[in-house]
C-alpha positions as CSV (number, residue, x, y, z in Angstrom):
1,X,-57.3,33.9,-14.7
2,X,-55.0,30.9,-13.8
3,X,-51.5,31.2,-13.9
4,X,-49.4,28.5,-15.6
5,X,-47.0,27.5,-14.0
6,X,-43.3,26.9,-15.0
7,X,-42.2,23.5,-15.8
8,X,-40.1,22.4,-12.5
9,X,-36.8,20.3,-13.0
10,X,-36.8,17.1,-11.1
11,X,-33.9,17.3,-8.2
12,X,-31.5,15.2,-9.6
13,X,-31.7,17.3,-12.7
14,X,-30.9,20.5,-11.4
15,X,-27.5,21.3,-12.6
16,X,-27.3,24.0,-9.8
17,X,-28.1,21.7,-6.9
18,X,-26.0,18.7,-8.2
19,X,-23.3,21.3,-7.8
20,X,-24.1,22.8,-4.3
21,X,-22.4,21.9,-0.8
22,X,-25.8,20.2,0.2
23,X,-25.9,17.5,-2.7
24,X,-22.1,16.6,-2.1
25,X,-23.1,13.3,-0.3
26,X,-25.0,12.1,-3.7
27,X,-21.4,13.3,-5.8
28,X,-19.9,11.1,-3.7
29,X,-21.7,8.0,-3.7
30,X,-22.2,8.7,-7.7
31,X,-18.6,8.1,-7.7
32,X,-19.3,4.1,-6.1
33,X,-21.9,3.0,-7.4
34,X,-21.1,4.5,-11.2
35,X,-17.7,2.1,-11.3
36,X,-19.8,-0.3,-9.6
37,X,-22.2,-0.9,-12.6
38,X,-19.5,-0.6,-15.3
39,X,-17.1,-3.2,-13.8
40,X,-20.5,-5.4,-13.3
41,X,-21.2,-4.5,-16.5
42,X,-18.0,-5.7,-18.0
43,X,-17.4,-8.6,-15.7
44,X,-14.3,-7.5,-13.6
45,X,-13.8,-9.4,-11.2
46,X,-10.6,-7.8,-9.4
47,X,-7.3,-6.0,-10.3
48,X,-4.1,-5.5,-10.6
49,X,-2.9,-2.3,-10.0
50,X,0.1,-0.5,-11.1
51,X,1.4,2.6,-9.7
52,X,3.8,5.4,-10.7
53,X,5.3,8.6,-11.9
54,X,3.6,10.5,-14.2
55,X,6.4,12.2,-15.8
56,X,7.9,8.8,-17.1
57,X,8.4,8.8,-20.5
58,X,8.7,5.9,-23.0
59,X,12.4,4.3,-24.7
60,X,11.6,6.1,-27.7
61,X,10.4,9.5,-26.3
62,X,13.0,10.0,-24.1
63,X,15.3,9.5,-26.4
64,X,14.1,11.9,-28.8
65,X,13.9,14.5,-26.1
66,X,17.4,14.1,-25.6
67,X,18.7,14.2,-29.2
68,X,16.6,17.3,-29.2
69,X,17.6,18.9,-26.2
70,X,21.7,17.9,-27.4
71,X,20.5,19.6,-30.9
72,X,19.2,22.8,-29.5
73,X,20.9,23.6,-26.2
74,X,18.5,22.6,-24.3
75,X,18.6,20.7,-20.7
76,X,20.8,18.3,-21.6
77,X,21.5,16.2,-18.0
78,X,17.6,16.2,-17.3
79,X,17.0,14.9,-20.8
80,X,19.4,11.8,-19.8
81,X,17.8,11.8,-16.3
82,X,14.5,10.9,-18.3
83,X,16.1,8.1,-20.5
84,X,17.7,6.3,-17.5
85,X,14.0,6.7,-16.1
86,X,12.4,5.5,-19.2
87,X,13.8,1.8,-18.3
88,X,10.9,1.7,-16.0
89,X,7.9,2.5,-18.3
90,X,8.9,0.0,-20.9
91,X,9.4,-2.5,-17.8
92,X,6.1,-1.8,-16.7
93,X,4.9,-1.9,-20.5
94,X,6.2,-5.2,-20.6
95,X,5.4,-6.7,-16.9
96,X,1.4,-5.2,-17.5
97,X,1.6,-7.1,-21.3
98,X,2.6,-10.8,-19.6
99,X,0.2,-10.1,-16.9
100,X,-2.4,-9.5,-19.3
101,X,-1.4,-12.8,-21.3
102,X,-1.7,-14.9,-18.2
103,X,-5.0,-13.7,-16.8
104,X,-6.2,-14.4,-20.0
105,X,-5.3,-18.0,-19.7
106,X,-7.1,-18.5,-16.5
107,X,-9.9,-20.7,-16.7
108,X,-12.7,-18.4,-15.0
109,X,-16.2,-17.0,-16.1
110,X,-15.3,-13.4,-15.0
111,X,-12.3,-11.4,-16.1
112,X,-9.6,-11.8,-13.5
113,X,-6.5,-9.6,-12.7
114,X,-7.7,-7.2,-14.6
115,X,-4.6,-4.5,-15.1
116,X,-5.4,-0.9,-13.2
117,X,-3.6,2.4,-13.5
118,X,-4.6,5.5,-12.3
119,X,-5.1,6.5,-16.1
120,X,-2.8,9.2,-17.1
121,X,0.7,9.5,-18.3
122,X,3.9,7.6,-17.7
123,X,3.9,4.6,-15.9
124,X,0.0,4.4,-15.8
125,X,0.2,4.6,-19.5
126,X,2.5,2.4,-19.8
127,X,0.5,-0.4,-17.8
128,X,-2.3,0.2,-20.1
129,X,-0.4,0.4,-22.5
130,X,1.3,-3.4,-22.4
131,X,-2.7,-4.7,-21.6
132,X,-4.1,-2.9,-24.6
133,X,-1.0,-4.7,-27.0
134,X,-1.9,-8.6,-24.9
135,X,-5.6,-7.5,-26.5
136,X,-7.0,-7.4,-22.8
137,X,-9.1,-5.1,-20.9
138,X,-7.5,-2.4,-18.7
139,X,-8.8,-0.2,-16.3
140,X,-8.1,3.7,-15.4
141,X,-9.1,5.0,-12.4
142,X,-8.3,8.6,-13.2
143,X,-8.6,12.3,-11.4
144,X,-9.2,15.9,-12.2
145,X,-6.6,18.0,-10.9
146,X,-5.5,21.5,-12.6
147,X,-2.9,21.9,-15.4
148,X,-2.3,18.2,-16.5
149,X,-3.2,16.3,-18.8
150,X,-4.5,13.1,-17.4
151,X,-5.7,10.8,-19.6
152,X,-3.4,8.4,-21.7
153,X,-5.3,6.4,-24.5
154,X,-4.6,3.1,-24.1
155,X,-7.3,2.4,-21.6
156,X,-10.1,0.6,-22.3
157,X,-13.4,2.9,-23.0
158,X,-15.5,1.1,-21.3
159,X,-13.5,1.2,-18.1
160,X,-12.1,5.2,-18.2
161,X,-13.2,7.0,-15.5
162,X,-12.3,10.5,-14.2
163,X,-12.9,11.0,-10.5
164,X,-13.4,14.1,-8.3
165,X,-12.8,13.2,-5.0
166,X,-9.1,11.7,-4.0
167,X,-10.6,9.2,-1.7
168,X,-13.4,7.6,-3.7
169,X,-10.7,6.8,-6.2
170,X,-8.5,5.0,-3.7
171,X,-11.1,3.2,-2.7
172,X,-11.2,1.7,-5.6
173,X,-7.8,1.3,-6.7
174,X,-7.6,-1.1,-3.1
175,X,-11.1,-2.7,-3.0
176,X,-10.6,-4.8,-6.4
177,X,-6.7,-5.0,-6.0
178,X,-5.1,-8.5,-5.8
179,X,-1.8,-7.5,-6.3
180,X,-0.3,-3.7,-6.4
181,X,3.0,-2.8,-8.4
182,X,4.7,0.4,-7.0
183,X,7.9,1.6,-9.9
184,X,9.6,5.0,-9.2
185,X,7.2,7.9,-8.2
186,X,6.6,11.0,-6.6
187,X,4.3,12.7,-4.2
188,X,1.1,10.5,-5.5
189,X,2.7,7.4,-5.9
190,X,4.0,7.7,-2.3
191,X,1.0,8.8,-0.8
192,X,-0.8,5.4,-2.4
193,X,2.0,3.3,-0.4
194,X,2.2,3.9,2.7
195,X,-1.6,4.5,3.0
196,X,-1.6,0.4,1.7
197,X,1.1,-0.3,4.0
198,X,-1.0,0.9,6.8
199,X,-3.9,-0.3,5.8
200,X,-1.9,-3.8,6.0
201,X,-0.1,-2.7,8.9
202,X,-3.3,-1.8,11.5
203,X,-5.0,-4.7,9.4
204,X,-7.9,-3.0,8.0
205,X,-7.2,-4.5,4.8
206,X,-7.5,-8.1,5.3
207,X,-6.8,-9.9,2.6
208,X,-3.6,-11.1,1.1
209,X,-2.2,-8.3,-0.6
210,X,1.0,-8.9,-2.1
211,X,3.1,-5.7,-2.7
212,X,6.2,-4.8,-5.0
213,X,8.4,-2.2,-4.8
214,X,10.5,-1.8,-8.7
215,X,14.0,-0.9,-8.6
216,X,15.5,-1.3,-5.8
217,X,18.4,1.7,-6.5
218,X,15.7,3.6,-6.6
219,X,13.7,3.2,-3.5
220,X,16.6,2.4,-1.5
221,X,17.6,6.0,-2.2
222,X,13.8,7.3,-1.8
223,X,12.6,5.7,1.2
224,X,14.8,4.6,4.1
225,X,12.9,1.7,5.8
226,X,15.8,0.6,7.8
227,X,15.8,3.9,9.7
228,X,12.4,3.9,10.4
229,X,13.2,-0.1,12.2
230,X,16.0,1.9,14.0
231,X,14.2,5.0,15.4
232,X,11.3,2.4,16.7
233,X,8.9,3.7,14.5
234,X,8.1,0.8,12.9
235,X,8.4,-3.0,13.5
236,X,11.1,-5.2,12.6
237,X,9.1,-7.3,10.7
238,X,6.9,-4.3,8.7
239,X,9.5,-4.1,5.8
240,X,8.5,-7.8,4.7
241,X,4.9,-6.4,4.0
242,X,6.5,-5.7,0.4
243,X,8.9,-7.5,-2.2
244,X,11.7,-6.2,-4.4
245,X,12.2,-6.9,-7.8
246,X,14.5,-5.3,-10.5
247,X,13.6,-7.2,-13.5
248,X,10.4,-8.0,-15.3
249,X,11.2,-11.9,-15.1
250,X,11.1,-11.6,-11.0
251,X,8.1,-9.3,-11.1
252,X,6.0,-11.7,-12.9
253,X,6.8,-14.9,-11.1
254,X,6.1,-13.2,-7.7
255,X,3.2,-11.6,-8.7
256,X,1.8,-15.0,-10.0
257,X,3.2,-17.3,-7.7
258,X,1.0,-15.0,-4.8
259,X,-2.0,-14.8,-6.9
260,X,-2.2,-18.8,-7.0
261,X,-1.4,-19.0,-3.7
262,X,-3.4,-15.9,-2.1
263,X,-6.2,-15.3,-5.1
264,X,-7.1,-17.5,-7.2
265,X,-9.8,-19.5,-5.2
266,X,-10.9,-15.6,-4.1
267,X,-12.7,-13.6,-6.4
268,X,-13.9,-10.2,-6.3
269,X,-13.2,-7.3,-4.0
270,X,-13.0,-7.9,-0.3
271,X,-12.1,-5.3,2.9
């Protein structure tokens, strides 16, 4: 008698291998070539990106908070600590919006300047945010990590993604970027500058890539650049790889006074 035999799944079906250490190489080229297609798909040519604390909260929200917390006895000083903050998301609500409104102006087959956030609360929703009201496509590159919500929902659909590997998300936050917008953050938002700065720095990334630092109080207080000069750890010149700016209005001229100069005439991603 012959034995039928079971109906074998196909490799890249099998749930159990997808998972394994062995398939990890295909997880991680999955996670280039699947924003690949959809920016193809959607005719993104490059970015800019906008990065940030998470734990920012909007004008209204943090406002709320602290009528609440004055209510009920709650934390009253960190509830003002997130109001003064909340000056930055609506800034970078606003700055994203105007950005939006001129890349939309541009006379280009592709979609240019696309705004980019990493996709989750605070100032990466509030990015998406001001693009979503200027009625213009936004990306967000996000990540799974434990215990936190990370998805806000003003990104468009289309152009949502949540990443596994650290890595393969910052390469794409850089590859596209034209431009990169760094407001008050923690941890994440520091790691994403200096790793910029020294991709700029040892000239691995070679294009033109303007950066911003927002709020000068606050990264003044954060980051001490000048000592670095002073204990020789960095050059003289290194703390002109980035601009200030403390208001929207500056923001938005530097930002598009380097795109026409650096950007325009070059398209797409580049090294």
């Amino acid at each position: 008698m012959t034995r039928k035999r079971a109906n074998l799944d196909k490799a890249y079906r099998n749930p159990r291998f997808l998972d394994s250490v062995d398939a990890r190489p295909l997880r991680i080229l999955s996670e280039y070539l699947h924003p690949f297609a959809r920016f193809e798909d959607q005719d993104v040519s490059d970015t800019i990106v906008f990065m940030g604390s998470a734990r920012c909260l909007s004008g209204d929200d943090a406002r709320a908070a602290l009528d609440q917390a004055r209510a009920k006895g709650g934390d009253v000083a960190a509830a003002e600590r997130m109001v003064a903050l909340s000056r930055y998301y609506e800034d970078a609500r606003e700055l994203a919006r105007r950005l939006t409104e001129w890349s939309k102006s541009l006379d280009d087959n592709r979609r240019r300047f696309v705004v980019c956030s990493g996709g989750g609360p605070g100032i990466m929703e509030a990015a998406n945010r001001g693009a979503s009201e200027a009625k213009g496509l936004n990306i967000g590159l996000g990540i799974s990590i434990p215990d936190e919500a990370h998805e806000n929902p003003f990104t468009t659909r289309e152009l949502a993604f949540n990443f596994h590997y650290f890595f393969m998300r910052k390469f794409w936050f850089v590859y596209l970027a034209k431009a990169v917008v760094f407001f008050p953050g923690g941890f994440g938002t520091l790691d994403e500058l200096f790793e910029v700065l020294t991709l700029i720095q040892t000239r691995k990334l070679t294009k033109p890539m303007p950066l911003m630092l927002y709020g000068s109080a606050y990264w003044d207080d954060v980051v001490d650049f000048s000592a670095l000069v002073r204990h020789g750890t960095i050059g003289a010149a290194d703390p002109e790889l980035f601009f200030r700016a403390d208001s929207v209005d500056d923001a938005f001229a530097f930002i598009t006074r380097s795109l026409d100069e650096y950007a325009i005439e070059r398209p797409g991603g580049s090294p």
